[in-house]
C-alpha angles and dihedrals in degrees: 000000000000111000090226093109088045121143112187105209128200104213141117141205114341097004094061091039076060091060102036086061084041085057095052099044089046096048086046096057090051100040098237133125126248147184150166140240144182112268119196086253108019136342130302127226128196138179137183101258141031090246095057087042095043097045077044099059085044089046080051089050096050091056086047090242118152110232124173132198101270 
C-alpha cells in the first residue's frame, strides 16, 4: 500500500488501542484498507485514500492526539 494517505501518531497503551479501533471503523465506512507500521517517533497509519486518512487525523483532534503527515 503506498504511504501517500500516511498519518504518524504520538500515543501509547490504551490511547493508541482507541485509534487503532477509530482507524478501522473509519476505513470500514469508506471501504478502504488500512495498516499500521512502526514510524521513528510514533506509529504510522496509513489508508488507501485521502478521505479515510483526512476524517482519521480529525478523529485523532477531537481526542486531543497529536498526528503529523508521514
Amino acid at each position: 500500500m503506498p504511504t501517500d494517505n500516511c498519518l504518524i501518531v504520538l500515543a501509547a497503551g490504551r490511547r493508541l488501542d482507541l485509534l487503532r479501533e477509530e482507524a478501522s471503523r473509519i476505513a470500514k465506512e469508506n471501504k478502504v484498507g488500512w495498516h499500521t507500521d512502526r514510524a521513528d517517533m510514533g506509529t504510522r497509519f496509513c489508508f488507501e485514500d485521502a478521505k479515510a486518512k483526512e476524517a482519521f487525523a480529525r478523529t485523532c483532534d477531537n481526542f486531543g492526539i497529536s498526528c503529523r503527515d508521514g
